[in-house]
C-alpha positions in Angstrom: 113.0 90.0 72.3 111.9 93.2 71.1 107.9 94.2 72.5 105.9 96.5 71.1 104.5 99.3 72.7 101.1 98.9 74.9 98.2 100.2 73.5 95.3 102.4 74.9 93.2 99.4 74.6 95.9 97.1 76.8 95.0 98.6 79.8 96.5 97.9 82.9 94.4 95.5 84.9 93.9 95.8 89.1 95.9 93.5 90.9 92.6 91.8 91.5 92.0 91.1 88.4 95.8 90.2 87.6 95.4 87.8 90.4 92.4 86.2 88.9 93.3 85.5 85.4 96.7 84.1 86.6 95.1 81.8 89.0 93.3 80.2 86.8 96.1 79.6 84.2 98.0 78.4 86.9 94.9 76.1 87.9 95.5 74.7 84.4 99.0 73.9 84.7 98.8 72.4 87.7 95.7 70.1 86.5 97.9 68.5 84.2 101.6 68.9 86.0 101.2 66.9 89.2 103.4 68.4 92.2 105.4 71.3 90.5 104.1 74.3 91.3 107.0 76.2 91.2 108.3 75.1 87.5 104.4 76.3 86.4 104.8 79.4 88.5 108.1 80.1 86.1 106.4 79.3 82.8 103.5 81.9 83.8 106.2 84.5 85.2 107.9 83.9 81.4 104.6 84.2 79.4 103.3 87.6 81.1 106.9 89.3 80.6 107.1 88.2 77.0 109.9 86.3 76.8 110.8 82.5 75.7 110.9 79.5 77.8 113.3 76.8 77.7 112.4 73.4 79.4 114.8 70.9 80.3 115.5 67.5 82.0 115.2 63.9 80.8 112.4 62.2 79.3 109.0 61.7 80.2 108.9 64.3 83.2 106.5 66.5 81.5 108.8 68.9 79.3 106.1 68.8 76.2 103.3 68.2 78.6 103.8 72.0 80.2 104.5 73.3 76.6 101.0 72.0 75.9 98.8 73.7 78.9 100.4 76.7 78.9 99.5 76.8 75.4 96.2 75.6 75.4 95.6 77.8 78.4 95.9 81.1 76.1 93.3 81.7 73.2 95.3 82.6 70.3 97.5 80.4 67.7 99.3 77.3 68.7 102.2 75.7 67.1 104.5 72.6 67.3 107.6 72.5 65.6 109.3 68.3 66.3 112.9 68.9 65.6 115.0 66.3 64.2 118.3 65.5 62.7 116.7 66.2 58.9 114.7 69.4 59.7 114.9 72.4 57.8 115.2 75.9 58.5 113.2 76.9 55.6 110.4 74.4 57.6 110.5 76.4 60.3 110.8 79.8 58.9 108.7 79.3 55.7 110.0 79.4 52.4 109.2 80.4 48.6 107.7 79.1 45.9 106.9 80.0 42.2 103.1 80.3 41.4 103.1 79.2 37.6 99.3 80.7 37.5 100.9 84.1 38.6 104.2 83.9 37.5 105.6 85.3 40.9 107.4 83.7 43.7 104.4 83.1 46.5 105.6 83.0 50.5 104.3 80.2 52.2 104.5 80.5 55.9 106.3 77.8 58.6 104.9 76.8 61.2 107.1 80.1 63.6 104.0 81.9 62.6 102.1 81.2 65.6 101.5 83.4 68.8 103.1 80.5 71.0 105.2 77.9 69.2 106.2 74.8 70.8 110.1 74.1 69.9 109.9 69.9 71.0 113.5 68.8 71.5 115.0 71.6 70.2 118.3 70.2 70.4 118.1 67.5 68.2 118.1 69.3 65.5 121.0 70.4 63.5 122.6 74.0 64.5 121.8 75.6 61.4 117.9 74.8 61.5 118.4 75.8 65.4 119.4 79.5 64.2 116.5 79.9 61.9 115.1 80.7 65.6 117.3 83.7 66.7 116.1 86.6 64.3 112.0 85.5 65.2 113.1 85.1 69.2 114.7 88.3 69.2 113.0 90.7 66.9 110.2 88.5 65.9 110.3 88.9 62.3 111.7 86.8 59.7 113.5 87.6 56.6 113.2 85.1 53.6 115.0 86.6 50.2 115.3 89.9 50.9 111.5 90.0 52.5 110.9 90.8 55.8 107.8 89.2 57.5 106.5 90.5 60.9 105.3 88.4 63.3 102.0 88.5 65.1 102.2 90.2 69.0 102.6 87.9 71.7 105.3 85.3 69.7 106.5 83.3 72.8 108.6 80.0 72.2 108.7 77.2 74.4 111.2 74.8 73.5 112.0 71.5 75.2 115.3 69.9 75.5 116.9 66.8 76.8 120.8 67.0 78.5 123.3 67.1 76.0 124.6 64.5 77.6 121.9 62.4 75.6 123.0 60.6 72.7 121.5 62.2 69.2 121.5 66.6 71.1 123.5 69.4 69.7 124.4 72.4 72.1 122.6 75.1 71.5 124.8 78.0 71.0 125.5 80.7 73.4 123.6 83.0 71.0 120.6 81.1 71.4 120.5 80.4 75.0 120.7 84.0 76.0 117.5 84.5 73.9 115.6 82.3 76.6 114.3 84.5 79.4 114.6 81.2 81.3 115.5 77.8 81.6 113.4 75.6 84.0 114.0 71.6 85.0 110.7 69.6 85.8 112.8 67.1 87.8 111.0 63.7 88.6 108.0 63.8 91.0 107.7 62.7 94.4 105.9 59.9 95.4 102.6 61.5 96.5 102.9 63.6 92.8 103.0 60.2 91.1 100.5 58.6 92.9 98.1 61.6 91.6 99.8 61.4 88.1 98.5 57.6 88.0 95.0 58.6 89.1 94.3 61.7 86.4 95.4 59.4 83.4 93.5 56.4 84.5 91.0 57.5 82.0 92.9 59.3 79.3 95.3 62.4 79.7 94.3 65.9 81.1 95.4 67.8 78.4 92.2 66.8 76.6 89.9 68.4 79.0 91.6 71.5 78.9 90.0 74.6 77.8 91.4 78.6 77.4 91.2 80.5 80.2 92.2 83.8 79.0 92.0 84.9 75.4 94.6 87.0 73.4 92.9 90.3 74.4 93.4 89.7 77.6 97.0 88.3 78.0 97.8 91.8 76.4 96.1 93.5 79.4 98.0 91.2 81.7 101.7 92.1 79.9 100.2 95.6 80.1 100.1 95.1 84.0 103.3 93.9 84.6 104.9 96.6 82.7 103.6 99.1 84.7 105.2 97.5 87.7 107.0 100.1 89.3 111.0 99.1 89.3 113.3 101.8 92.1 116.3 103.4 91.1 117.9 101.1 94.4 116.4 98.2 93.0 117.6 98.6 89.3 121.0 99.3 90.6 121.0 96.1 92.8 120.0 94.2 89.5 123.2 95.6 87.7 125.5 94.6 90.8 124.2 91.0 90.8 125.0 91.2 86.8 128.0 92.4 86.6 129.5 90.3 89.6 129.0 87.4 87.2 131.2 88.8 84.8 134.4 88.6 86.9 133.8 85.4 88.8 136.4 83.0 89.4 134.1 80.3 88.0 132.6 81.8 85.2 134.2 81.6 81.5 131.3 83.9 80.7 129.2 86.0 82.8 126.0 86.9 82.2 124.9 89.9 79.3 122.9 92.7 79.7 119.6 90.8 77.6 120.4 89.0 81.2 120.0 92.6 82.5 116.2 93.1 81.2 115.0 89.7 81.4 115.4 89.7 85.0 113.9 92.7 85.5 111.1 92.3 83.1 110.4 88.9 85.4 110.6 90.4 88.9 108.0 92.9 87.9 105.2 89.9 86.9 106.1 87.9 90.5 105.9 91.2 92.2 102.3 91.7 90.5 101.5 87.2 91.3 102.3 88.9 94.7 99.9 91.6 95.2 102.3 94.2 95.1 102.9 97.5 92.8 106.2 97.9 93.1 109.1 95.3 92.6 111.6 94.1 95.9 114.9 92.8 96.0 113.4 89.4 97.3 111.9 88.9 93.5 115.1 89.7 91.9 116.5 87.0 94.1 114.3 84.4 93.4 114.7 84.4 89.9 118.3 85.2 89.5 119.2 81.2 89.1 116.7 80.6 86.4 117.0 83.7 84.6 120.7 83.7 84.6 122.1 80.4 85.2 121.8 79.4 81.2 123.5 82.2 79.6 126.9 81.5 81.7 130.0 79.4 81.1 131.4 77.6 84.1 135.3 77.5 83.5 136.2 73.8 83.0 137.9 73.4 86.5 134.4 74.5 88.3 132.2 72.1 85.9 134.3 69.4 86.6 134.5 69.9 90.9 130.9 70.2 91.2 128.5 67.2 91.5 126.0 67.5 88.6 128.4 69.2 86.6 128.5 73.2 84.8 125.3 73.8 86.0 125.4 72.9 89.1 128.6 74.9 89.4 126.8 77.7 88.2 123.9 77.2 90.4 125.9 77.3 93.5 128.2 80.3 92.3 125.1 82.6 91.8 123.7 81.7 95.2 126.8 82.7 96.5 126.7 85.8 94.3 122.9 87.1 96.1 124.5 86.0 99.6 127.5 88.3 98.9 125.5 91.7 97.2 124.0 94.2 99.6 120.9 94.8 99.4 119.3 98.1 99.5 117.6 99.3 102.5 114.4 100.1 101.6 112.4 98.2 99.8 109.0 100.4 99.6 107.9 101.9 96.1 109.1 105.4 97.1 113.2 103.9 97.4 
């Protein structure tokens, strides 16, 4: 996705002040999302870097649920696109439409024009209302007869899915995928998690007591922080290796592309600054290399079909084995 360029009055906040505003948008997620901490920590890692979340596991785990704090946690536009089967593109995108009082075609806007939009079940719709996605994901514009529309700054979409495996789901296309910064499962709770899920809806559901936390001004002074995260030479080069060891894998049909590249980076430089740290170390790279590159590769069918749980799975295991195998460089202060 293409960013524009920070702005005098997008300071840079102190990691003090990073650390406070995140907290409490984390304190929001987690108020709602009993017992997973570490799928909330992804969204928020996704949101400050700019990029587009994708959401996905089976029904009723709380897909649409984290779609809905994140986005009521930030004060700026909100909206929810419900894809079905009969979905347009020109609903999403906008489309349009002759004013007989002005005799001149008038451009009504879809509902993409939004700072966040909320892509529910994204893969139930066709794949040609799907792709009326890729030009606003990537260069967040949209072009309707010949017109180019800009969208406002921050456009983040974060789009649930169910397995494919699901009757009435389309695959989203390679194309599509790799527009996603990352894809994250919410995976059924445990049974304390449950127990506490039971007891915060006895009276209704927390999403209705939720309130912004931050407001648009500052979420740009938190994207402004992240970018200034300072990234080593050592460090960038380590990021390529893990990259570009995907692409000749034994297991992987595809490997992973160089949008994989900069996403990855983009996100070790927020958990470096959710750490309390200026500079970026491998150990951030390595804990987001699964969910950052893990969607945009093809398992070969002889790996999908050896592993339990399938490509991904497959995929899963074969990056781990990827980090295990890299070296890592040997200094991991900001002057490496």
């Amino acid at each position: 996705m293409s960013t524009p360029p920070a702005t005098a009055a997008d300071a840079p906040l102190s990691l003090a002040e990073f650390e406070e505003h995140t907290g409490a948008i984390l304190r929001n997620l987690e108020s709602v999302i009993d017992g997973k901490t570490e799928a909330a920590t992804l969204a928020l890692i996704v949101l400050i870097a700019e990029g587009h979340l994708l959401v996905e596991d089976v029904p009723g785990v709380g897909k649409t649920t984290l779609a809905k704090a994140l986005a009521t946690s930030i004060g700026c536009s909100v909206a929810r696109i419900q894809f079905t089967p009969d979905l347009l593109p020109s609903d999403v995108t906008g489309v349009s439409i002759y004013n007989q009082v002005d005799h001149a075609f008038e451009f009504k806007r879809g509902a993409v024009f939004a700072n966040i939009v909320i892509a529910d079940e994204i893969n139930r719709a066709s794949p040609k209302t799907q792709s009326a996605l890729l030009e606003c994901m990537e260069e967040g514009q949209v072009s309707v007869d010949g017109t180019t529309h800009p969208l406002d700054a921050p456009f983040i979409v974060v789009a649930t899915q169910n397995p494919i495996e699901m009757e009435g789901t389309y695959a989203l296309p390679e194309a599509q995928r790799d527009r996603f910064m990352a894809r994250i499962s919410m995976g059924y709770p445990d049974a304390q998690a449950e127990l506490q899920m039971l007891h915060h809806r006895e009276n209704g559901s927390p999403l209705d007591a939720l309130r912004p936390v931050v407001d648009k001004q500052q979420l740009a002074e938190l994207i402004a922080t992240a970018r200034s995260i300072y990234v080593s030479r050592a460090v960038e080069s380590y990021v390529v290796s893990l990259v570009q060891a995907t692409r000749g894998h034994p297991e992987f049909r595809l490997g992973a592309s160089p949008r994989g590249t900069l996403h990855l980076v983009r996100a070790a430089k927020v958990l470096a600054a959710l750490s309390g740290r200026e500079f970026v170390v491998p150990d951030d790279v390595n804990q987001l290399v699964v969910p950052i590159l893990a969607h945009r590769i093809v398992a070969t069918r002889r790996a999908a079909s050896d592993a339990r749980g399938g490509g991904s799975e497959a995929i899963a295991t074969a990056l781990r084995a990827i980090v295990a195998a890299t070296p890592v460089p040997l200094s991991r202060t900001r002057q490496s």
